[in-house]
N, C-alpha and C positions, 0 to 999 in steps of 0.2 A: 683200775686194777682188775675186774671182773672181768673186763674184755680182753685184758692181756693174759690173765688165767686161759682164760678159753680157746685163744688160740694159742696156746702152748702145748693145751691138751687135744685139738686140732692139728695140730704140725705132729703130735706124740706119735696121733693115729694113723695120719696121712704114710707114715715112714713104716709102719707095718706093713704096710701095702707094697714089693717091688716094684709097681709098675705106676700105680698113682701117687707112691710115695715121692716120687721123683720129678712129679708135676707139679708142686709150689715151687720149687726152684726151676722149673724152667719156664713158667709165668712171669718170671723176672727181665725176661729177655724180649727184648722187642722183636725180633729173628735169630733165628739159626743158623741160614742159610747163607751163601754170598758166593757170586759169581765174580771173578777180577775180570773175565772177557780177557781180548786179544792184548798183552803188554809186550811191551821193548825189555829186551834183554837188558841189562842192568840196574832196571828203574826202580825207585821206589814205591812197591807197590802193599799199602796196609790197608787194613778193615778193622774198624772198632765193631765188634761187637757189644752193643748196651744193654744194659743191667739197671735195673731200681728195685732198690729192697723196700717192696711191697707192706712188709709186716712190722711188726712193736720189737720184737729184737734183733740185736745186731745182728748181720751175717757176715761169716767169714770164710773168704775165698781161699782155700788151702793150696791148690795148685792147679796146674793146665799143664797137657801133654799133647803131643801131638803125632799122628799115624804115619807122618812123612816127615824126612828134612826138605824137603821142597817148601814145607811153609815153619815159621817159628813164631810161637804164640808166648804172650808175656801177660803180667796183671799190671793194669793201670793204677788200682786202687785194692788193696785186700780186705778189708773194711767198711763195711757201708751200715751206717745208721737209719734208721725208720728214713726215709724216701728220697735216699741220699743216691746217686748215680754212681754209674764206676763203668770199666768197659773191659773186656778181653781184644787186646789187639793181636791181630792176627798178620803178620810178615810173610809174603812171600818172597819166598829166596830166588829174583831172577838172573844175581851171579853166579849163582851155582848149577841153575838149570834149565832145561828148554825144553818144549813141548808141552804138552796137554799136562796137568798133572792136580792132581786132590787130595785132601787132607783131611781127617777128622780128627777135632781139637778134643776131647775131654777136660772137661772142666770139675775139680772137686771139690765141694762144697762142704764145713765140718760143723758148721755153726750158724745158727742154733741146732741143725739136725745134719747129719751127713744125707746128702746127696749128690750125685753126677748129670751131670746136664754135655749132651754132645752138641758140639756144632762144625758145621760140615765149610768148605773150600774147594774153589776149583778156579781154574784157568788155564790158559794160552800161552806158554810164554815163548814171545819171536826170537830166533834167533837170528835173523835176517835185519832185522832192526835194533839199534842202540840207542841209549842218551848218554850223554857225560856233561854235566855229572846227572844223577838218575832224579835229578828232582830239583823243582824252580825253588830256592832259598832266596824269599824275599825280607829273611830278618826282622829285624824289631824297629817301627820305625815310627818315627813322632805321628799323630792326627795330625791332617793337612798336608802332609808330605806326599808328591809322587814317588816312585820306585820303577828304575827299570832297571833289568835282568836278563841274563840269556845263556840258553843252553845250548849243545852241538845233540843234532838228532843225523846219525847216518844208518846208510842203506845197501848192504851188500847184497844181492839180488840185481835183477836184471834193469837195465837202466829207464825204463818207462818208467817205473815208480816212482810217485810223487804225491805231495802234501799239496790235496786240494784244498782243503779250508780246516782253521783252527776257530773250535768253538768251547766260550767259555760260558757256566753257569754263573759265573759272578758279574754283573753291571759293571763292577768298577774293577774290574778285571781285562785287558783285552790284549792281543796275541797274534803276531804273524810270522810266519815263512819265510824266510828268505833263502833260495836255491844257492848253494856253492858248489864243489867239487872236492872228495874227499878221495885221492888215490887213483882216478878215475871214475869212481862210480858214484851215486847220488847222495847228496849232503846238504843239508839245511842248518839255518842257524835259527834258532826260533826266538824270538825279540817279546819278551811278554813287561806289559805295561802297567803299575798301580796307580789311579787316578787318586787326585786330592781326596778325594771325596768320598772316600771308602772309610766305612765308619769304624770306631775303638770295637777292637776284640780280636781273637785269632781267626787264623784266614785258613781251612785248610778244605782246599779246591783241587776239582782233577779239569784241564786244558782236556780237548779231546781231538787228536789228529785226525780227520779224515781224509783217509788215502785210496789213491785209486792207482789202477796198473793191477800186475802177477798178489794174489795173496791179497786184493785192497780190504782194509777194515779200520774200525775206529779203536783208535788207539788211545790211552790216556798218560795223561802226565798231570802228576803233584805238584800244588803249589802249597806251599806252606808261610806263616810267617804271622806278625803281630801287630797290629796298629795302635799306639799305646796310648790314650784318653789324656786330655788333662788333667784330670780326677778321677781317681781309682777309688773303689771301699771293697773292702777286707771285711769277713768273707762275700764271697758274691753273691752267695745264696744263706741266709739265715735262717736256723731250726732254732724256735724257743725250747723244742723238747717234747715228749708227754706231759699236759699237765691235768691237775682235778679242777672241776668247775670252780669256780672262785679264787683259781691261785694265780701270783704273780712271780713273774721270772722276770732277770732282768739277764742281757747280754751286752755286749760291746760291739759297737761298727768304727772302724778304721778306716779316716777318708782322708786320703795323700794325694797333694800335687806334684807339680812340677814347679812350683813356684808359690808361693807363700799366698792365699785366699783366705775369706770367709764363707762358712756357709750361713747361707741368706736365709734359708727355711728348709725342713724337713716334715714333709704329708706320708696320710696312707689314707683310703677311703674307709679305713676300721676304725673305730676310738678306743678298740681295744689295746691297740697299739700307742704308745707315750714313748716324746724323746726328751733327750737330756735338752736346756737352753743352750741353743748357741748363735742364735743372730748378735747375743754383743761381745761377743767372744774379736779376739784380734787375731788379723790376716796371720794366719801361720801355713808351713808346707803340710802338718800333719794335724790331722783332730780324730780326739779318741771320744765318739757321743755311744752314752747309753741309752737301749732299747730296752720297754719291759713292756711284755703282753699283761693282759688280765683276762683269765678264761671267761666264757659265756658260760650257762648254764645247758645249752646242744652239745653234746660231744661228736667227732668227728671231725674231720683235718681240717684247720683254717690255711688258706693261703692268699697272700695278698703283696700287693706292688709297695714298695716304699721309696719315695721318689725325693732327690736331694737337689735342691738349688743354691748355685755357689755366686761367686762374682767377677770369675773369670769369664762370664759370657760364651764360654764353650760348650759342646755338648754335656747338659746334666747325665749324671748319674741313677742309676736305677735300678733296684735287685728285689727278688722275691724273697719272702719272707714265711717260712710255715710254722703250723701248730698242732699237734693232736690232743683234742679235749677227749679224756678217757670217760666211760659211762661211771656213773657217781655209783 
């Protein structure tokens, strides 16, 4: 309780200040800045800008504006609790416009204290280059499944232009070229590939064209999409809360398959952390287990792994788990 007094009367002070006032909330922010580089006209092209509220009380994201309609910025999350994430996504509108072009988002913050936090946009956008559709939609699709997909990338400009090589950051991602004719002038069909083996979670990846010829530069393309576990838990990231030295909270974990299991055991390497029994529990699709911390006597954030073992012999489950013990 003394420690959240004190930064409250901390935050009081900090917001006196115009200029330092406005630096706890932009401490929240991993960066500011972001370049989109050279894009194809109609593509989809976003930037999450991230957020973690750092502090003991909630903040709340009031609005975002933006200096240009060349980019349109939205709130992922208006709400973030003590070490909760959230993001400003920032859209660049490349059907509506070409060229060079930049944006400064303002962000307003009213809670626990008004602040403004800016973050800045720029890019390229080709008008000599297109995608249809403007981004690789690999959907939602079982673990173990491949996935292929394919976009139309063309080229109005002069006809040397060409897709030397397609380079992907994902392993289990891979992507090639293939030359067509679109109207006369230079057209590609880009064939991009999900291997089995690309693990549960969302996918969201930029392909990167390298081109050579008139204007050559690297180009990117979004790939989006889901690979969906055999075993999910709900939430994915668990806060017991602020608690006082010696207190216990109890919460709930949500673990669903796709087909009726048990779970075989449930660890963490804390003993702070206690789950409900459920190795004799019967094979069902869904089990509702309870979690309860019991604080130490250290105050300061616990965080720690909670790891689920089932009997579908598929990839286990895994999610972090935090605490803040407040000073007594």
């Amino acid at each position: 309780m003394l420690r959240k007094a004190v930064l409250v009367v901390l935050l009081s002070f900090l917001v006196g200040s115009p200029v330092v006032g406005q630096e706890w909330a932009r401490k929240m922010f991993g960066t500011t800045r972001h370049d989109f580089g050279s894009v194809a006209r109609d593509a989809e092209a976003e930037y999450a800008f991230e957020l973690s509220n750092l502090y003991m009380e909630d903040v709340h994201i009031a609005g975002v504006r933006s200096s240009c309609g060349c980019t349109s910025p939205r709130i992922a999350k208006p709400w973030l609790k003590t070490y909760q994430k959230g993001a400003i996504i920032a859209a660049f509108n490349t059907g509506a416009f070409t060229g060079h072009k930049s944006a400064t988002l303002t962000v307003t913050i009213d809670k626990p204290h008004y602040a403004q936090v800016q973050l800045h946009v720029s890019g390229q956008i080709r008008s000599d280059v297109t995608l249809s559709p403007g981004s690789v939609q690999l959907g939602s699709v079982d673990q173990g499944t491949p996935v292929d997909r394919k976009i139309a990338v063309n080229y109005s400009g002069y006809s040397n232009w060409r897709i030397a090589e397609v380079k992907s950051p994902n392993p289990h991602i891979t992507a090639k070229a293939v030359k067509t004719r679109h109207g006369g002038r230079a057209a590609y069909e880009l064939l991009v590939h999900l291997d089995e083996h690309a693990p549960a979670g969302y996918i969201e990846d930029h392909l990167v064209l390298v081109t050579k010829g008139p204007r050559a530069a690297q180009i990117p393309v979004r790939v989006e999409g889901r690979v969906l576990p055999g075993v999910s838990v709900s939430p994915a990231t668990l806060f017991m809360g602020v608690v006082e030295p010696g207190q216990k909270v109890t919460k709930q974990l949500v673990v669903r398959g796709k087909r009726p299991f048990r779970i075989l055991s449930i660890s963490c390497d804390d003993e702070s952390f206690e789950f409900g029994a459920t190795a004799d529990e019967m094979a069902k699709p869904l089990h509702l287990v309870p979690v309860s911390f019991v604080a130490g006597e250290n105050p300061g954030k616990v965080a720690r792994k909670i790891r689920i073992v089932t009997d579908l012999g598929e990839s286990q489950p895994e999610l972090s788990a935090f605490a803040v013990v407040s000073t007594p």
